[in-house]
C-alpha positions in Angstrom: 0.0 0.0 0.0 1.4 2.9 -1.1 0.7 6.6 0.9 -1.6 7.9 -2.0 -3.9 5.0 -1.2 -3.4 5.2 3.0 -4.3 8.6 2.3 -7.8 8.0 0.5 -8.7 5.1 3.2 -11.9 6.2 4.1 -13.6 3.6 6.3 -16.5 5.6 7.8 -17.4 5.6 3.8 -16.9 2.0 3.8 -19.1 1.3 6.7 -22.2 3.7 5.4 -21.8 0.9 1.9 -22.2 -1.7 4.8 -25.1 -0.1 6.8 -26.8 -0.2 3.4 -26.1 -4.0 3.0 -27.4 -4.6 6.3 -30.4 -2.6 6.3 -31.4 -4.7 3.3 -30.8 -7.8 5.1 -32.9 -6.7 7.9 -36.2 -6.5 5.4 -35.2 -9.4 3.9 -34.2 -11.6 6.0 -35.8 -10.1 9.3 -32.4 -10.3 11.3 -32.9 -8.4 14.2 -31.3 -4.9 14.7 -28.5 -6.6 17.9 -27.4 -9.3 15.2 -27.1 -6.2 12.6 -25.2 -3.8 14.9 -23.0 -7.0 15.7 -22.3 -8.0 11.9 -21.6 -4.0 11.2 -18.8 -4.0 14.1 -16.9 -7.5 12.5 -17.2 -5.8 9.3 -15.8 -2.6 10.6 -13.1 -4.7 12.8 -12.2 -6.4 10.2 -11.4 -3.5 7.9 -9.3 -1.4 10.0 -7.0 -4.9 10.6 -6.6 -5.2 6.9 -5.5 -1.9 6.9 -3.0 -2.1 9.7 -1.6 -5.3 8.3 -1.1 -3.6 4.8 0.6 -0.4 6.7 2.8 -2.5 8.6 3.7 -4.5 5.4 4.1 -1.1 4.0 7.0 0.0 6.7 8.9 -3.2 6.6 8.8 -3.7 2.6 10.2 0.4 2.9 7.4 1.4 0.4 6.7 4.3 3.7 8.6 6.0 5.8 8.4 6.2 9.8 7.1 9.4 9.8 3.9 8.6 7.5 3.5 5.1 9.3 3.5 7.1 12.5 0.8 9.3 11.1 -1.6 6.5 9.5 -1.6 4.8 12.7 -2.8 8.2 14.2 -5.6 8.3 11.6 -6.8 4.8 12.6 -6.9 5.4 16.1 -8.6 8.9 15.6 -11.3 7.1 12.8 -11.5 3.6 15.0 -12.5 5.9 18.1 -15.3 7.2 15.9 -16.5 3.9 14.9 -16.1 1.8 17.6 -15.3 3.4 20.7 -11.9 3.2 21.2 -8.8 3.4 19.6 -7.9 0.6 17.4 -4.2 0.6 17.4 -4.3 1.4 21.3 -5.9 -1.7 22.0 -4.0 -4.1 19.8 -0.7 -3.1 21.5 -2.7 -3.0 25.0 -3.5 -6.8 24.3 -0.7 -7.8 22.9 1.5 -6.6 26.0 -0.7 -7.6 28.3 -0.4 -11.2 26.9 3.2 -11.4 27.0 3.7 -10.2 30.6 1.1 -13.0 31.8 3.3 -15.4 29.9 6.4 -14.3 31.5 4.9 -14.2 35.2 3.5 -17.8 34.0 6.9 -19.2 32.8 9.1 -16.9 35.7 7.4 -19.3 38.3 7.6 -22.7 36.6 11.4 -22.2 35.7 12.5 -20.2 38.4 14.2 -17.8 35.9 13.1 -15.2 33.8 12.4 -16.5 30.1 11.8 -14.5 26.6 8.9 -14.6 25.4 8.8 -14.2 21.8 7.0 -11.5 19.9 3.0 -12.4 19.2 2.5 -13.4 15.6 0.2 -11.2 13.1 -2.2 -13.8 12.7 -2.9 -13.9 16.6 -5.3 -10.9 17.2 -7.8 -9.5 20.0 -10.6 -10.4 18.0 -9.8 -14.0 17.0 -8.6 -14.3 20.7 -12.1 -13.9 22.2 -13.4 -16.3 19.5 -10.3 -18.9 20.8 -11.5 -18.0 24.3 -15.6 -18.4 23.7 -14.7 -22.1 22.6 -12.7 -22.7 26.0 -9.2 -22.3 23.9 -6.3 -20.7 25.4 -3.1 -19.4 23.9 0.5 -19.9 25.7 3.9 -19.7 24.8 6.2 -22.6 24.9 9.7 -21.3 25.6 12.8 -22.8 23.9 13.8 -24.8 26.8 15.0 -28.4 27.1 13.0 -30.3 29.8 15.2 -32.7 30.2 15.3 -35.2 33.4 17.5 -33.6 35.9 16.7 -30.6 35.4 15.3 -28.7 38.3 12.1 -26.7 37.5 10.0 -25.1 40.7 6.8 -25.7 38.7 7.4 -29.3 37.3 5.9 -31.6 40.1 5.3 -34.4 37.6 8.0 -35.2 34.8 7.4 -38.0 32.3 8.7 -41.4 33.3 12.3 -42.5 32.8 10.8 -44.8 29.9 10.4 -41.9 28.1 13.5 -40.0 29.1 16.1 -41.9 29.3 15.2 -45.6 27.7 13.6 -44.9 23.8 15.6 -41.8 23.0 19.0 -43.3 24.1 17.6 -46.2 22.0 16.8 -43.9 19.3 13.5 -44.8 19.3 12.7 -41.6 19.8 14.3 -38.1 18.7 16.5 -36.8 21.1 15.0 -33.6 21.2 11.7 -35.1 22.1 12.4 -33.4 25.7 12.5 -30.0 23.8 10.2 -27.3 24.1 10.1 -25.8 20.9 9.8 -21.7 20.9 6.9 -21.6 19.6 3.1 -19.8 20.5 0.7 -22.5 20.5 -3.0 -22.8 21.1 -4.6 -25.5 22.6 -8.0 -26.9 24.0 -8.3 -26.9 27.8 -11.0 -29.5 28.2 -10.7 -31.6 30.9 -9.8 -34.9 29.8 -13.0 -37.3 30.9 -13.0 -40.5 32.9 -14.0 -43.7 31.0 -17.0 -44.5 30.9 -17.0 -47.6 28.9 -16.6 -45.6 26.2 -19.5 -43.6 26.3 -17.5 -40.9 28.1 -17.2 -37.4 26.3 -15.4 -33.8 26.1 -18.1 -31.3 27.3 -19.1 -29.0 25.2 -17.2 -30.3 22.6 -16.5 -27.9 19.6 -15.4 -30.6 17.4 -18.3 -33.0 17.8 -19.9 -32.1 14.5 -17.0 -32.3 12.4 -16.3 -35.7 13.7 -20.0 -36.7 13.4 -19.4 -35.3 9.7 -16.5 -37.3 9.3 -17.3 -40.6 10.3 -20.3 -40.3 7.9 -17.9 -39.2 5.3 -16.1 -42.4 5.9 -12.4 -40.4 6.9 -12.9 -41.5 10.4 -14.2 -45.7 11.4 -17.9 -45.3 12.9 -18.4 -46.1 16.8 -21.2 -46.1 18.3 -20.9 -42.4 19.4 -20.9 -40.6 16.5 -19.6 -37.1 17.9 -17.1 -38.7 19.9 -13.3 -38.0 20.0 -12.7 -41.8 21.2 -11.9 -44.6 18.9 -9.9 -42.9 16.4 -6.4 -43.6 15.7 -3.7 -41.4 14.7 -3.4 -42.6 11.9 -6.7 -41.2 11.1 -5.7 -37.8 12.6 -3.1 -37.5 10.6 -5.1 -37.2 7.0 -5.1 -33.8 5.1 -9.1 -33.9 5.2 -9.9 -34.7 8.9 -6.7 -31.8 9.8 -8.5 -29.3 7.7 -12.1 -30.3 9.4 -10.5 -30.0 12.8 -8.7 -26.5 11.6 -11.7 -24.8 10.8 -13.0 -25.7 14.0 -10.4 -24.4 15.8 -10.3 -21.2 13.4 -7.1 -21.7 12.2 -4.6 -22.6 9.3 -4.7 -26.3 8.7 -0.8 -26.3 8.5 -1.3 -25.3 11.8 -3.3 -28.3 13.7 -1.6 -30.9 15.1 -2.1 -32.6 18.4 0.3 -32.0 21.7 4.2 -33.8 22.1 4.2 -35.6 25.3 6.7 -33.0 26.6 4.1 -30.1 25.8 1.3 -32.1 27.3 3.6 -32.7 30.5 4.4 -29.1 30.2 1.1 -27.5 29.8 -0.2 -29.9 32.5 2.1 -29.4 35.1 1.9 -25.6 34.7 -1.6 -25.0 34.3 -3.3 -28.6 34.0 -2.6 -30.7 36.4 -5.9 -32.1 36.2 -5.3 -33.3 32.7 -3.5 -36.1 34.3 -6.5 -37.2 36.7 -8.7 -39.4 34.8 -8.5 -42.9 33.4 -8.5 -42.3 29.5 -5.4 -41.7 27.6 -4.7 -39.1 24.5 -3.0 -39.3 21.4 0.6 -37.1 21.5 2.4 -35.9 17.9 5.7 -38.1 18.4 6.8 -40.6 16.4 8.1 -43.9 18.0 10.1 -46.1 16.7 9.3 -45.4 13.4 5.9 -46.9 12.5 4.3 -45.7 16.4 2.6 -42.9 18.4 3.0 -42.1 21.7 -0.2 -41.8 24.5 -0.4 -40.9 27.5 -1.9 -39.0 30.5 -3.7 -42.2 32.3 -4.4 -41.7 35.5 -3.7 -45.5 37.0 -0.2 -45.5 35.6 0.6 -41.6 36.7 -1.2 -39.5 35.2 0.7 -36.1 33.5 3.9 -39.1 33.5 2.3 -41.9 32.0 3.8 -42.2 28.5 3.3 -45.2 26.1 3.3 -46.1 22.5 0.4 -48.1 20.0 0.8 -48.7 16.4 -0.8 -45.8 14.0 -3.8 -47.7 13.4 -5.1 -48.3 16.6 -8.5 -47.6 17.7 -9.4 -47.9 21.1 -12.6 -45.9 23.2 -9.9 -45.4 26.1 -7.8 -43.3 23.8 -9.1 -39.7 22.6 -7.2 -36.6 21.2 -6.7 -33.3 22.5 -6.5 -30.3 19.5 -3.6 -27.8 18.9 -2.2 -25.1 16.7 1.3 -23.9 16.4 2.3 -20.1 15.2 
């Protein structure tokens, strides 16, 4: 975006062009004037990120300098306070430092040091955070730390067993930075895990119940007798391109992006802010390959709980054994 066209950004225009498209709606459609008011904020939202995201692209490709960034990002806030109350900008630096220092104070405690946080991605924004948030997803940062056994970390109560420390990767069954945190933001679902019920046990409120209902009909994931479930499906099956991108749009994110936890970041997450992950009787599905052709499981609660690691072939199905969703940035 070049400054001739920051300059003629006009989005008060661009929201009268949208109040026109909505009043139409309303006599069509007869959606009522809260649902209206609600679409015309998104659609305003929405607008003045576009723009920030092209200005910011702007600055770093040097197609503007500092001094007419500076002033677009005045114009934003002056036009965003207009349309929505407050000032746009304002509140996307408010949240995204507000976010970091919760993740430092988080991380300060567990390590007993003080860790860098890194900077939050573009994609990661207020508005997509209270989506995340409304379907009980949280975002956290996992530092580039090795968590090793040995190690002595205030917060980690409850490392995985030796098996999995010392035993498969000095075997090289498994990699050897399989103890490695990776670096990365991440955002994960905080469900409690549920005790087994012969099978009939489920997530509450699952938000990925009808894509696995749609699935199974589909035929990408074997039928059990729960349709909705997130038992009985192998990894194997998590692993396909199709059931990914179902899950993705789920979650609201990137498909490249889904995955399920490592054992280290479900130990990790757990002990920092889950320990209750590790206090039921089911087992989920972790991202780690073992010894070549396996997938590591864990978090049983009559072997021990946020320690218990162990492996199954790919293929296996099993209403003990669920899955528990994730995205990288």
């Amino acid at each position: 975006m070049n400054e001739n066209e920051l300059s003629q950004f006009n989005p008060t225009c661009e929201l009268a062009d949208s109040h026109d498209e909505a009043v139409v709606g309303v006599e069509k459609e007869g959606i009522s004037p809260e649902e209206v008011r609600k679409q015309l904020e998104q659609n305003t939202i929405s607008k003045y990120r576009k723009l920030l995201d092209a200005i910011n692209s702007s600055l770093k490709d040097g197609n503007i300098t500092q001094d007419q960034y500076d002033k677009s990002i005045l114009d934003i806030d002056n036009l965003s306070k207009k349309e929505l109350g407050y000032k746009f900008t304002e509140r996307d630096i408010k949240f995204r430092k507000e976010l970091i220092v919760r993740e430092e104070e988080s991380l300060r405690r567990f390590f007993g040091k003080e860790v860098k946080v890194n900077p939050i991605p573009s994609e990661i924004t207020p508005e997509r955070y209270v989506e995340w948030k409304e379907k009980e997803l949280e975002l956290y940062f996992l530092p580039d730390i090795d968590m090793t056994k040995g190690k002595n970390f205030p917060g980690l109560k409850v490392g995985p067993q030796d098996w999995f420390y010392y035993e498969e990767i000095k075997k090289g069954r498994l990699p050897k930075d399989s103890t490695k945190l990776l670096g990365r933001w991440i955002l994960i679902d905080t469900r409690t895990k549920p005790a087994y019920n012969d099978g009939n046990q489920m997530y509450k409120n699952d938000i990925l119940g009808p894509a696995i209902k749609e699935l199974r009909e589909k035929g990408l994931i074997q039928s059990f007798k729960i349709k909705d479930s997130r038992f009985d499906i192998s990894k194997e099956e998590l692993e396909k391109p199709e059931v990914k991108e179902a899950f993705a749009k789920a979650l609201g994110i990137n498909p490249h992006n889904f995955r399920v936890p490592r054992a280290i970041e479900f130990n990790f997450i757990g002990n920092c802010y889950y320990p209750e992950w590790g206090g039921t009787d089911t087992r989920e599905w972790f991202d780690d390959i073992y010894d070549s052709t396996r997938r590591l499981s864990g978090g049983f609660s009559g072997v021990s709980g946020l320690a218990d690691v162990c492996s199954y072939d790919a293929d296996v199905r099993h209403d003990i054994i669920s899955f528990r969703p994730l995205g990288v940035f």
